[in-house]
N, C-alpha and C positions, 0 to 999 in steps of 0.2 A: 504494500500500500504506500503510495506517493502524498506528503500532505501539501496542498497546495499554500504557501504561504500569507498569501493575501485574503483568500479564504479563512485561515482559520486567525490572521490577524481581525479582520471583520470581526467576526464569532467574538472574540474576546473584547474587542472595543465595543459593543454593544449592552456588555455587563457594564454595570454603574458598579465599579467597585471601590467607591470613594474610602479609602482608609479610613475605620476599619473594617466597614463591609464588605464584602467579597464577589456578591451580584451575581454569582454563578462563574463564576472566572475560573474558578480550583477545577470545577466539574468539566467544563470545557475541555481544559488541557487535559486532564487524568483520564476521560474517554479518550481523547487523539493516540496517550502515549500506550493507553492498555491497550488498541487498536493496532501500534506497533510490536506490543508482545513486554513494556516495561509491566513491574510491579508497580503496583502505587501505592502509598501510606500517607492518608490525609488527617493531618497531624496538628488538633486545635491547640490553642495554647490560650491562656490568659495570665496575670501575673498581680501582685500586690499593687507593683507601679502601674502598673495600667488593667482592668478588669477588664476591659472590650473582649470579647473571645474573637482572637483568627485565624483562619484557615490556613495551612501551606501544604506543601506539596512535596516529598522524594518520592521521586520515581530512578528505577534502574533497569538497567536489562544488558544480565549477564551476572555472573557468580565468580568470576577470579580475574586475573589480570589487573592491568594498569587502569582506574576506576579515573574514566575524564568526566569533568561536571559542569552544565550549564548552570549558571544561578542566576535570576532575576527576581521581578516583584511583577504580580497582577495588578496592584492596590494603585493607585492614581492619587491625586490632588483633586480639591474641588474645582468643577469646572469653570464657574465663574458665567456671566452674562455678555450675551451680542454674538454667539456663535451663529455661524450663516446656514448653517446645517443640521444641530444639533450638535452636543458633546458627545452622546453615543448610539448617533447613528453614523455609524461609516458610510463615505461616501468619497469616490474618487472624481476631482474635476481636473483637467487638463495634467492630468498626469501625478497628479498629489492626489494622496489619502488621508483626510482629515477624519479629526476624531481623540479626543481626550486618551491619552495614553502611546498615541501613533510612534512617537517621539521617545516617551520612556514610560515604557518599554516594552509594550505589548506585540509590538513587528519583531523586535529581535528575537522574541520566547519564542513568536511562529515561525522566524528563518530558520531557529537554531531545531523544533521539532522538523520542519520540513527537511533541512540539512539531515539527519539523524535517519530519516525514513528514507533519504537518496544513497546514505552510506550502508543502510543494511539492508536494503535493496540490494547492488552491486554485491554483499556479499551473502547475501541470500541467507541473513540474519548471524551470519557463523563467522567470528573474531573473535581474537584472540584480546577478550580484556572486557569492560564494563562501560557504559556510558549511561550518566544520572544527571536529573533536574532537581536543582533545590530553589523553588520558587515560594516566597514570602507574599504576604499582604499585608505586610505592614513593613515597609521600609519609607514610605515618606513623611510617616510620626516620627513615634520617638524608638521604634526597634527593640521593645521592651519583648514581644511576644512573636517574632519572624525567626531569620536567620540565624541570630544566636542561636536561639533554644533549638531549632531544627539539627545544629551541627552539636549540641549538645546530645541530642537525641540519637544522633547518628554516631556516637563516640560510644554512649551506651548500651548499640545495640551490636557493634562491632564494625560502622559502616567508614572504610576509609578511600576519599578522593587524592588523586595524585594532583591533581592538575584543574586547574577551572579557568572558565571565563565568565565574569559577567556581559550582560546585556545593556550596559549603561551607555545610553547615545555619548558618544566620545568623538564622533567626526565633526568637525567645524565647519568648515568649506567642502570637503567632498568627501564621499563615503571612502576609510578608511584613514585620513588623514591625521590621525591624532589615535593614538593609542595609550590606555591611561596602562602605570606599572606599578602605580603606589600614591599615596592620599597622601597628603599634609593631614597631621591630627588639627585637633579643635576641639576648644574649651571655653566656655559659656561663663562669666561670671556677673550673678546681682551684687552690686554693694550698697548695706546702708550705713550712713554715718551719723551716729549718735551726736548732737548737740543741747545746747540748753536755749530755751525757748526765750527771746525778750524783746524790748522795744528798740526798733533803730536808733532811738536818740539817745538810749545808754548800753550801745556795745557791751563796755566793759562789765557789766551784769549778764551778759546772757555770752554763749559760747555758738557761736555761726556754724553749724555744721555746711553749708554750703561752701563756705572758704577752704576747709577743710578738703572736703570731695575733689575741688577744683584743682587745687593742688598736688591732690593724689592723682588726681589724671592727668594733672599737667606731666607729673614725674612720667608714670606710665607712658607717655607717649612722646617725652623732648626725645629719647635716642633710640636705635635702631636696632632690635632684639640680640640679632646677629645679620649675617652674612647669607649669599646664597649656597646653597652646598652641590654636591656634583649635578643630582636630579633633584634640587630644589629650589627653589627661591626664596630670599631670608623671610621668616616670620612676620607677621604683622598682629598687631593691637587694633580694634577699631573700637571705638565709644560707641554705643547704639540708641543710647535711651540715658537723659538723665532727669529727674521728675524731684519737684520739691512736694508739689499742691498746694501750694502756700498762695490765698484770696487775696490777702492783706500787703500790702504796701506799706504798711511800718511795724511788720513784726517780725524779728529773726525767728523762725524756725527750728523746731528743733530736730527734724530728721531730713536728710537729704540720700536721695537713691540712686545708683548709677548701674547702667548695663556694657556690658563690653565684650566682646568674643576675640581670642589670639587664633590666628592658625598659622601653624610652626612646623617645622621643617623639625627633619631628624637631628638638628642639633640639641631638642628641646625634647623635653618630657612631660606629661600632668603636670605631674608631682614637682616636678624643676622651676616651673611656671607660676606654679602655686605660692610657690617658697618664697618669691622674688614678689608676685602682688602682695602677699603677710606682710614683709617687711617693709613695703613702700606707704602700705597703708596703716602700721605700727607706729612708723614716723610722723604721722600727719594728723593720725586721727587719736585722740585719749580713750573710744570706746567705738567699733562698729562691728557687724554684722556681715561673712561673704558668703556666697550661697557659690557653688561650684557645678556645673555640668561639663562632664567631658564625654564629647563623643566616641572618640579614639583618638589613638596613636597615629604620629608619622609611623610608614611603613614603607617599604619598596619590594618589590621582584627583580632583582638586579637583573639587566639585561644578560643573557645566555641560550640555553638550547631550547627553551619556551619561546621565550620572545623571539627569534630568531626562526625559529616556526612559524609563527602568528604574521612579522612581517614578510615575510617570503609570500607567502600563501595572500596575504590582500595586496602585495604587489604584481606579485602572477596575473590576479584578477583585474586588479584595479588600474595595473603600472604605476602607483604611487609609492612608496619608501612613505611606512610612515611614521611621525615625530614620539620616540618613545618619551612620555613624561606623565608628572605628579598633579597639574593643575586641578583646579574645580575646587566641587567641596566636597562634603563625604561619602560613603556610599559603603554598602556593606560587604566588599570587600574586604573590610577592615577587619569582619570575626572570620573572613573564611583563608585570610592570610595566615592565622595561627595553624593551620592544616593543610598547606599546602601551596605551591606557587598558585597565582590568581593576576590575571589579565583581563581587564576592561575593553569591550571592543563593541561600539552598538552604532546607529543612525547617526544622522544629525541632529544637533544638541539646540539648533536657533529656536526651535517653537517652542521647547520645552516647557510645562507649564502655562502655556500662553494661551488666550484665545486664539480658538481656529488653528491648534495643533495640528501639524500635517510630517509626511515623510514622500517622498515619490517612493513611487510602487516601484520608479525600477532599479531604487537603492533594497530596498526588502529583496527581491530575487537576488540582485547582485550581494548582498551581505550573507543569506543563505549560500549563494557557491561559496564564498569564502569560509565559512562554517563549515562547507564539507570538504574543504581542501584541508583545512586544519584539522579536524579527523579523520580524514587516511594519511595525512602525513602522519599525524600522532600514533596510531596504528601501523605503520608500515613497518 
């Protein structure tokens, strides 16, 4: 059985599976891949941090060998208003396929099953080795109830991948141009800074936590984290949010709030990161409050006999050479690096999120050849 890629892209974009609904997304693909002869194991999760229950997906087919792994996410962003077609009604107009998800990442889960059904096709289902999906519905929250626990699950049931790709649109300009090999981590911090409440016209009675704040973020952001590193670019701080609530025009305040997020390169760690806001904000403040989110870690898949694979096979197809690097933001990648090398390789990334998300249909056929050029290479 051949699966048509644009086909069962459709089929999937027609599920509303707004994070953390699922819309029938799981069901979709899990008939396609049982239809190819994988197991399926749809595998609910919920969690303290987040109670939503959702869905995901391994599937595999095959019992030994070198175990390669698609991984992506069904789950979508809300679609937002002014779409000329619907967010999920698929529809192709002059050559683009619009539709919530087209982009990330609902075409590359259907290249990478169509890829998969041309590869055991030609071998008439019989190689030497495993090929699995570990698909999420909840990667564009907070990833409390996805991929983690999915490779948790599969560590405890004995399930080990050699090799992955994600499905993350990574092309900018033309399908294969950009290839991700590793994330910059990121970390989220609230700060509040305690002060003492009084009137403008006697300072010296009350204690301005606003001066304070401003100061701490002045420090935080006069110098330059570090450097860029081989595949990285140096770290950055950015302020996102600073809020007093303060009505009154002649009262100091007594608490003032600030948001910021770093994302850093492997020179950097949480924990390293963390140490160095403490003590800038020790210095400035006599009492505050920081709240910490960390995504993940910088990581990388050092360029080698992976990557070296991966671009061979979209330049074969494509003629492009393309730019191995760390850019964007996160992606879950990040838990499936602990287990194994992992390469990003999906669409283009311009619609992303956007109203009137689209991909051309003839980047979906052509990202599929390339998905099954990389598994018979991988296999050969």
């Amino acid at each position: 059985m051949i699966i048509d890629p644009i086909k069962l892209s459709e089929d999937l974009i027609r599920c509303e599976s707004v994070t953390p609904n699922d819309g029938g997304a799981i069901d979709v693909l899990k008939n396609v891949l049982e239809s190819l002869g994988f197991s399926c194991h749809v595998l609910p999760f919920t969690s303290k941090e987040d109670p939503s229950k959702v869905l995901n997906l391994y599937a595999r087919l095959g019992d030994s060998g070198k175990n390669f792994c698609f991984a992506g996410h069904t789950d979508v962003v809300p679609p937002g208003e002014g779409w000329k077609f619907g967010a999920f009604n698929p529809t192709i107009e002059n050559g683009l396929l619009y539709g919530r998800g087209t982009s990330d990442m609902k075409c590359a889960i259907a290249a990478f099953a169509a890829a998969a059904s041309e590869f055991l096709a030609e071998k008439s289902g019989k190689f030497s080795g495993s090929i699995s999906f570990l698909i999420t519905g909840d990667e564009e929250a907070l990833a409390y109830n996805g991929t983690k626990k999915v490779l948790e699950w599969m560590a405890a049931h004995q399930e080990k991948i050699d090799a992955c790709i994600v499905g993350e649109p990574t092309s900018v300009k033309k399908l294969g141009d950009v290839v991700k090999i590793g994330r910059r981590g990121s970390s989220s911090f609230a700060l509040t800074v305690h002060g003492a409440q009084g009137h403008v016209a006697y300072p010296h009675l009350a204690d301005n936590p606003v001066t304070r704040l401003v100061n701490i973020l002045h420090e935080l952001k006069k110098n330059p984290l570090d450097s860029a590193t081989e595949f990285f670019p140096a770290s950055n701080l950015e302020v996102t949010s600073i809020d007093v609530g303060n009505q009154a025009t002649n009262v100091i305040p007594a608490l003032a709030t600030a948001k910021f997020n770093i994302r850093f390169n492997d020179c950097q760690t949480a924990k390293k990161l963390e140490g160095w806001v403490r003590d800038i904000c020790g210095k400035h403040a006599k009492k505050y409050d920081l709240e910490i989110h960390v995504t993940g870690e910088a990581f990388i898949t050092k360029p080698g006999e992976f990557s070296t694979l991966v671009s061979d096979k979209i330049k074969k197809i494509t003629g492009t050479k393309p730019d191995l690097n760390t850019t964007g933001g996160t992606s879950d990648a990040r838990f499936i690096r602990e287990f194994c090398p992992v390469i990003e390789l999906g669409v283009l990334n311009a619609t992303a999120h956007k109203v009137d998300e689209n991909v051309a249909a003839a980047d979906v056929l052509e990202l599929t050849k390339i998905y099954r050029e990389i598994l018979s290479g991988y296999f050969a």
